[in-house]
N, C-alpha and C positions, 0 to 999 in steps of 0.2 A: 360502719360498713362503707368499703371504697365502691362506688357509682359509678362503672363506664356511661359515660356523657352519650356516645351512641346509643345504648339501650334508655336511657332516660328522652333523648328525642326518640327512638323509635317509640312507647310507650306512650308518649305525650300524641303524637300521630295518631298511634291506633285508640286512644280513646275519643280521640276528636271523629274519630272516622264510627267510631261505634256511635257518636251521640248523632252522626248524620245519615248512618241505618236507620237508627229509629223513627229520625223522619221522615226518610222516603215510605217504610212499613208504613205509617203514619198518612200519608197523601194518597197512596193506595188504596189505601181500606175504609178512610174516612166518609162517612154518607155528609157530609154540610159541604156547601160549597166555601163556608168561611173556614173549612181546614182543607179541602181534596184542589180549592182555588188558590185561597188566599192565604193560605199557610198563616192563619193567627196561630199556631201553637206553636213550642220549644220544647226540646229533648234537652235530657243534662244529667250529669252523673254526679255520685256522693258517696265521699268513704263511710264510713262505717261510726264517722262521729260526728256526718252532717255537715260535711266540708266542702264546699264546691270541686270538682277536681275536672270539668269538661261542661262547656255550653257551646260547643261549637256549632248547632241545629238553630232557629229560629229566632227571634226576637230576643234583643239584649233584658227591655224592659221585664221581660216573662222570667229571665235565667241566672242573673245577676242575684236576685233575694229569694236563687230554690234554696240554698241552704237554710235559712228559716224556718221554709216549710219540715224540711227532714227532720230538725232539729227539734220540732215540735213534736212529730211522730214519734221519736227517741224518746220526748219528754214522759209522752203519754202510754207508753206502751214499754218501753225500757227493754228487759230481760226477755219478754213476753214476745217478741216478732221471735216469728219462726218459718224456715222455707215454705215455699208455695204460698204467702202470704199477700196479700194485695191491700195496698192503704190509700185514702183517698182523703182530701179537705179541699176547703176554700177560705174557709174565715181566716178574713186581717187581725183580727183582735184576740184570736183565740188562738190559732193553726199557723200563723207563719206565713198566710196570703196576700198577696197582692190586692185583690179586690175581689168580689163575691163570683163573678160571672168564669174566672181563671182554678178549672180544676183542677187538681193535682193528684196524676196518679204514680204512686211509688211503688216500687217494687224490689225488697229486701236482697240482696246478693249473698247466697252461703258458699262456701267454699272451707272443705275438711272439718264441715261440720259448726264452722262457725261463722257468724257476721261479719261481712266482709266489706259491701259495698252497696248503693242502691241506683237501679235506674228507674230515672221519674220522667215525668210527660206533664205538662202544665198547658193548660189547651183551653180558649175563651168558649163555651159554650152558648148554643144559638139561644139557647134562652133556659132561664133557672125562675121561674114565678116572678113573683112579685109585682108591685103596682105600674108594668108597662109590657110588653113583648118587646122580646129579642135583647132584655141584660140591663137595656138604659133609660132607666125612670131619671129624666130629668126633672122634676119634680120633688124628688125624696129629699127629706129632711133627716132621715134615721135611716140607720143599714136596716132595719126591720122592713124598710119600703123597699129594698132591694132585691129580695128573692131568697132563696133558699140559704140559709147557713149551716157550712159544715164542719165541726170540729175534726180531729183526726180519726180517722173511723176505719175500723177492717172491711174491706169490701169483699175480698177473699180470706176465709181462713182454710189454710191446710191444703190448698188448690179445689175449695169448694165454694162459688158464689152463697154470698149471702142474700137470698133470695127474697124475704123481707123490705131489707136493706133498700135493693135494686126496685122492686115495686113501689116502696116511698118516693127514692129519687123520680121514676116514672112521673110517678103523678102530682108534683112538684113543677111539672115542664108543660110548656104550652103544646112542644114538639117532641115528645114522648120517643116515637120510631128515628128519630134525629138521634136524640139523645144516647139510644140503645148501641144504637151503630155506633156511633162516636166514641164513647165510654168502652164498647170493647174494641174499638182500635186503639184505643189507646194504651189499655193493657196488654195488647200484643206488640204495640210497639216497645213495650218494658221488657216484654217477656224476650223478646228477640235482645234488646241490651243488656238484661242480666243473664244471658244465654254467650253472648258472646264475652262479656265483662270479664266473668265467671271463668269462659276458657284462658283468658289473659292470664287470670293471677292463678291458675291451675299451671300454665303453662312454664312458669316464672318459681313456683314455688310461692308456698301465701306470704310465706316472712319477705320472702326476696320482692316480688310482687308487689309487697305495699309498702317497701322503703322504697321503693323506687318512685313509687306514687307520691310519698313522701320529699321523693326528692325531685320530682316532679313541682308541687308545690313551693316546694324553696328557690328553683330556679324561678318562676313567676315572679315571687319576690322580689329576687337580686334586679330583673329586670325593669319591674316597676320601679325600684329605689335606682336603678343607673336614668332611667327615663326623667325624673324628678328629679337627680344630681343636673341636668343641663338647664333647669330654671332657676333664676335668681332665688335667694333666699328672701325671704322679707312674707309680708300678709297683702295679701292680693285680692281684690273685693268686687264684686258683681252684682246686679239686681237685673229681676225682670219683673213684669206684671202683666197679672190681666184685666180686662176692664171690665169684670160683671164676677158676680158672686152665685152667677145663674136665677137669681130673682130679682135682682136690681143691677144698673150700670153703677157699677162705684171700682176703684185702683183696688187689687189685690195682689200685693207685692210680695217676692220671692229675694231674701238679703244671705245674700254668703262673702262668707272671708274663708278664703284658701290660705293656710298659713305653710310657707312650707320651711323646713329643718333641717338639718343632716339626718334626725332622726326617724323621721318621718313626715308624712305631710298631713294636717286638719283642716277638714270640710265644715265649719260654723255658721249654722242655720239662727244665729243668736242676731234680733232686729225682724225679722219673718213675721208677718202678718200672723194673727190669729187664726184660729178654724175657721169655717164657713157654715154658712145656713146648705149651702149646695152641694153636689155630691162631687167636688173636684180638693176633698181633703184624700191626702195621702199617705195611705199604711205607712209603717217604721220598714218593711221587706219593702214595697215600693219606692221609697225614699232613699236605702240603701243602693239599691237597681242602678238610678236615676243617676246617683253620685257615682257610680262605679262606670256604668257607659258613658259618664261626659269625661270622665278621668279618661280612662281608657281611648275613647275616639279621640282624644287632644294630639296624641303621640301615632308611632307609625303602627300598622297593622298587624305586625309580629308580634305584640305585646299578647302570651301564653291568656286563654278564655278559663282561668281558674279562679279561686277563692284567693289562692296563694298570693296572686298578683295586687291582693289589695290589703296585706296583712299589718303594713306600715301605714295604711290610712284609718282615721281617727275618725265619726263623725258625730258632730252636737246637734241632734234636733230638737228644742226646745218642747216638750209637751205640752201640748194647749195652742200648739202653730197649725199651720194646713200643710207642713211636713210632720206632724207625727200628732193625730188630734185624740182628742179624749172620746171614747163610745160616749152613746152610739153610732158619732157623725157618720155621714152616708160618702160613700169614697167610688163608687160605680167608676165616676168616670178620669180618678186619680191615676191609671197608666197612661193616659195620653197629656191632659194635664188636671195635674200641677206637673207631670212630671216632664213635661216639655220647658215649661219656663225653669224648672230645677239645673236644665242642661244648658240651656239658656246663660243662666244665671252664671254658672260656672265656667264658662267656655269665653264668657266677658272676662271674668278673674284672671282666667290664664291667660286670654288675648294680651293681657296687660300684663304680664310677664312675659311671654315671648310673643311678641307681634307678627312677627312672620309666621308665626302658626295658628294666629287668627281663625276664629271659623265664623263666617259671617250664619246670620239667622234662616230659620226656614220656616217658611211661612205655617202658621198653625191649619186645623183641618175645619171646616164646616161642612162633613159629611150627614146626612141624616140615616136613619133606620125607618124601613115601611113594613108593617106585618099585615095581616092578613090570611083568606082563604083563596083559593085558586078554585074557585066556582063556589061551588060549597062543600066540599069534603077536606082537600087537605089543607093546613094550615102552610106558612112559611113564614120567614124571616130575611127580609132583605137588608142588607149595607149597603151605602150608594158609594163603595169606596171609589168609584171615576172620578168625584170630584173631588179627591186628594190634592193634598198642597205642595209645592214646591220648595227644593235644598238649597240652601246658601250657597256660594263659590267661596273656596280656600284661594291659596295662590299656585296658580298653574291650572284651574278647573274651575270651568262655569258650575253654576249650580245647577243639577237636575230641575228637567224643567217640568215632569210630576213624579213623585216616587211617595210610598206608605210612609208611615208618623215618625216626625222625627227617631220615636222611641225604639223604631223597628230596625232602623239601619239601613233599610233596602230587602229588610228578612219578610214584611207584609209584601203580599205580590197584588198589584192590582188587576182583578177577574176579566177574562175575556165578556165584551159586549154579547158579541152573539150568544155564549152561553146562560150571560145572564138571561136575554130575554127568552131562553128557550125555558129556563128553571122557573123565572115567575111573569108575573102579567107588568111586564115595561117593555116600552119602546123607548129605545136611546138615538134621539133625535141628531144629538150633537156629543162629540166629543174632538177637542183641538186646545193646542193650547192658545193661550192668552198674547196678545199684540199690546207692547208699551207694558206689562206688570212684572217685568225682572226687573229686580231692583238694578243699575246701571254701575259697572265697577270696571277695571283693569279686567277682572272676571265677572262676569253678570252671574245674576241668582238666577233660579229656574222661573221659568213664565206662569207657571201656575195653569188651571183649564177652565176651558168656559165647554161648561155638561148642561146638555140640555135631556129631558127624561118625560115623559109621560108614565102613569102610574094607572094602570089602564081602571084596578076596581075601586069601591072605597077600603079604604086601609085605614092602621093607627099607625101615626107615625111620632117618633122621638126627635126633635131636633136637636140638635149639638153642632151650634153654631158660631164655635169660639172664634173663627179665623174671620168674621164679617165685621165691616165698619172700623178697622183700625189695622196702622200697620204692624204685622208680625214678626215682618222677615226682615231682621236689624241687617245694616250694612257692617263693614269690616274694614278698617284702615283705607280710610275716606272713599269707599263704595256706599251707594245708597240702600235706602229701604226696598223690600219689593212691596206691590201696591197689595192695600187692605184689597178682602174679599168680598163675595155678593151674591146676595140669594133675593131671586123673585119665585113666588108661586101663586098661580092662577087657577079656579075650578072650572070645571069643564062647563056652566054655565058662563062662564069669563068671570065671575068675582075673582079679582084680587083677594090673596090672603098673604096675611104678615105675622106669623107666628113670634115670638118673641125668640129671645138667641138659644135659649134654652126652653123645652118645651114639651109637653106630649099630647097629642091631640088625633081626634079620632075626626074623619073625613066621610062624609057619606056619601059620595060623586068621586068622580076619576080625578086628576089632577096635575096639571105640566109645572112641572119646575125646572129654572136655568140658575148656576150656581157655579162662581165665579172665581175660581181657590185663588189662597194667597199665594204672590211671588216670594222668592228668597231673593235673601240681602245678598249684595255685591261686595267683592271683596278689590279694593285699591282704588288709583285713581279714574274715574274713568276716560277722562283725556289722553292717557296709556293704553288705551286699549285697541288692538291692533287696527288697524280701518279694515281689513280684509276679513277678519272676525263680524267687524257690524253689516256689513257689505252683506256677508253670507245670514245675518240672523235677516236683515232688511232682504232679502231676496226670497229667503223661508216665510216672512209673512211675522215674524215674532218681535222686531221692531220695526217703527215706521220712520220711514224717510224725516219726518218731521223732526220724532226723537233722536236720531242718530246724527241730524245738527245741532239738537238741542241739550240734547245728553253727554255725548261722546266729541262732537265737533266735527263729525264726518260728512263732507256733504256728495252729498250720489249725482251722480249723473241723470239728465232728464228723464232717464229711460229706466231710471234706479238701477242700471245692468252694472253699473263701474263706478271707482271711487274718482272724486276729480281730486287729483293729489294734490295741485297746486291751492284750491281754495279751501280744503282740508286743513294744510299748514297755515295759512291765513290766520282760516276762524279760532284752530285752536290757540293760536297763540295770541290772538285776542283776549278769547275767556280766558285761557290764565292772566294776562294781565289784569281783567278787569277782578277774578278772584284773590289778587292779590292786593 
């Protein structure tokens, strides 16, 4: 069948636009503030045999390894999905998932009577049991310590809840009325995409319809394979690591070789640390995710959000590594990382293939979770996503100076202050960014923020404190690191408390914490970098006069209002000689 190229982009449009319906339904309707705020979920579509074909809605990490999930659904139920059906999972091991806490609801597309397509919602839930509130038992040794496990299960059969069903999950949840809300927005957000999906390939005829989708798909393709034609040929190699296994400080390193081909290119996780005791091993769908959004974000932004786009990539994850570990390792906290050093890892590979495309580091997260009651009746689940970390600089752009997890893209939104303290009991003392923690480059990383927060009751809190005590944010063709992070917390008697990097610990007394996110890495030199750039960051308060003679070679005027040009060219040409 000959493919007019216009109705193949018009088609590729409109399914992007239907996957970013479902999120707006989705932000609407959602009772948690970690969806109706902070958009932790992703909308994405799938043909009919489990195929990626639209993630254009939310988090790359969430959208990249839906097909898995469907795929699983297919497995489990085959012949047997029928209209008005509603399907649901979580399990890495069993279902296709990413991690326990990330549900997935699916929802079968018929058209002329037969299966045609699915639209799914894959949405982090504010809490699923297990040995902590709010998802993140840093402690768990086994996905059994993590909370509820779901294979792929009918949630709807025949456009009839399964009522049952629904009362188990209930009472599985710390936040029960959370969860109810949530769970059916997220089935209307399907219901609106397979509603409009539906009219697409109605509209099109179903044969015509899903060659098109088909050819939709293969352009991805062509474009990923012309995108990887402009990199040398040869095997291209990367590592990162992180320095704790969540129960001890020890190197847990991240090895890939990018090999690339005329024929395609292979992602080899071969040299990868083994599993871990902690819960930062990461699902085979996770791990997939991982390699497909640092593949993808390498190149420019037009590169098509389908499955198709990555059909010429190959990838080897050794089983028994902490890219694809053996049950029942515990993986809670595998979408941020391992899956941050995975991107890490691979964006070093390719920096080293094409230099000018470098993506310097961004600095990892030390946000915590605080749950509790709000007097004594309702429960909640806090994220302290304010003290989010900061993005590397490419060439031509500083790095943001806070923005959500690496894994999100810019897709996590960080929650308005005032609302948080209106939802639970904090007061956010401080929030600004960081003076001196971008790393120093031709482009600077982002500053990172220094969060100050009172916690007004006592609470359980989870720490997940990967981005403290070391740096995160790699620099980029001789740009620097941005500065490691930092967490103090004090009780409201004034005891100091030092939780360990990883941790859950329940607090009987109120409690202030300040908390210091990492910078991103700098990308080039920074003796290159404009004075009228440092001038303006030195006037903002985000570097100090000190650093921008000592960094950059810029020296300010008494009054720091103006660059002195003449002693500017001086110094820098000084430090180069003496770096030389």
């Amino acid at each position: 069948m000959t493919l007019d190229p216009i109705a193949l982009a018009l088609v590729q449009n409109r399914l992007d636009h239907i996957s970013r319906q479902m999120g707006w339904v989705m932000t609407r309707t959602a009772r948690s503030p970690i969806f109706n705020q902070s958009h932790d979920f992703s909308c994405f579509l799938a043909d009919a045999g489990g195929t990626l074909i639209s993630q254009a809605d939310g988090i790359p990490i969430h959208t990249g390894g839906g097909g898995f999930a469907v795929r699983a659904i297919l497995k489990a139920f085959g012949g047997t999905i029928a209209e008005e059906d509603v399907y649901l999972l979580n399990d890495p091991y069993e279902a296709g998932g990413n991690h326990l806490p990330d549900w997935v609801i699916a929802r079968p597309v018929f058209v002329e009577g037969k299966l045609a397509a699915f639209a799914c919602n894959r949405a982090h839930q504010s809490d699923i049991g297990g040995g902590a509130a709010g998802t993140y038992n840093s402690e768990a040794t086994e996905i059994f310590h993590e909370g509820i496990r779901l294979p792929p299960l009918r949630l709807v059969e025949g456009g009839k809840l399964r009522e049952d069903l629904w009362a188990l999950l209930k009472l599985n949840c710390r936040t029960p009325d959370l969860l109810d809300g949530d769970v059916r927005a997220m089935m209307g957000s399907t219901r609106i995409g397979a509603e409009r999906l539906g009219a697409l390939l109605e509209e099109y005829g179903l044969d015509h319809g899903l060659a098109l989708i088909e050819g939709v798909l293969a352009h991805a393709d062509r474009s990923f394979r012309a995108a990887m034609a402009s990199l040398p040929r040869g095997v291209w190699t990367g590592e990162e690591r992180s320095d704790n296994d969540c129960f001890e400080i020890r190197d847990v390193w991240i090895r890939v070789a990018v090999d690339i081909r005329d024929e395609g290119v292979t992602v080899d996780f071969t040299g990868t640390d083994s599993q871990i005791r902690g819960f930062k091993n990461s699902s085979i769908a996770n791990t997939w995710s991982a390699v497909s959004m640092a593949m993808a974000s390498f190149f420019d932004p037009d590169l098509p959000r389908n499955e198709g786009t990555f059909r010429s990539l190959r990838m080897i994850a050794p089983e028994g590594t902490i890219v694809n570990p053996r049950a029942p390792a515990p993986m809670t906290m595998c979408t941020v990382f391992c899956a941050h050093d995975i991107v890490h890892a691979i964006w070093k590979a390719l920096g080293k293939a094409a230099p000018e495309r470098a993506c310097a580091g961004w600095g990892k997260g030390i946000h915590n979770g605080s749950a509790g009651r709000i007097g004594t009746e309702r429960p909640y689940v806090a994220y302290h996503w304010h003290a989010m970390a900061a993005g590397g600089a490419v060439d031509g752009r500083d790095g943001f100076n806070q923005i959500g997890h690496l894994i999100a893209l810019g897709g996590l939104t960080i929650p308005n202050v005032e609302g948080y303290e209106r939802s639970y009991p904090l007061r956010v003392r401080r929030h600004e960014f960081r003076t001196d923690a971008a790393g120093p480059g031709k482009y600077r990383g982002g500053t990172g923020i220094d969060y100050e927060v009172d916690v007004l009751e006592p609470a359980e809190y989870s720490f997940r404190s990967e981005g403290v005590g070391y740096e995160t944010g790699f620099g980029a063709e001789g740009g620097g690191s941005g500065a490691a992070g930092a967490m103090t917390l004090t009780l409201a008697d004034g005891t100091p408390f030092a939780p360990p990097k990883y941790a859950v610990r329940k607090v009987d007394q109120p409690l202030h914490e300040r908390a210091l996110s990492p910078g991103g890495g700098g990308w080039g030199d920074p003796l290159e970098r404009d004075p009228a750039a440092v001038l303006r960051d030195a006037r903002d308060g985000v570097v100090s006069a000190r650093a921008a003679g000592d960094l950059y070679g810029v020296v300010l005027s008494g009054d720091g209002r103006t660059v002195d040009a003449p002693a500017t060219a001086l110094r820098r040409a000084a430090m180069r000689r003496a770096a030389a």
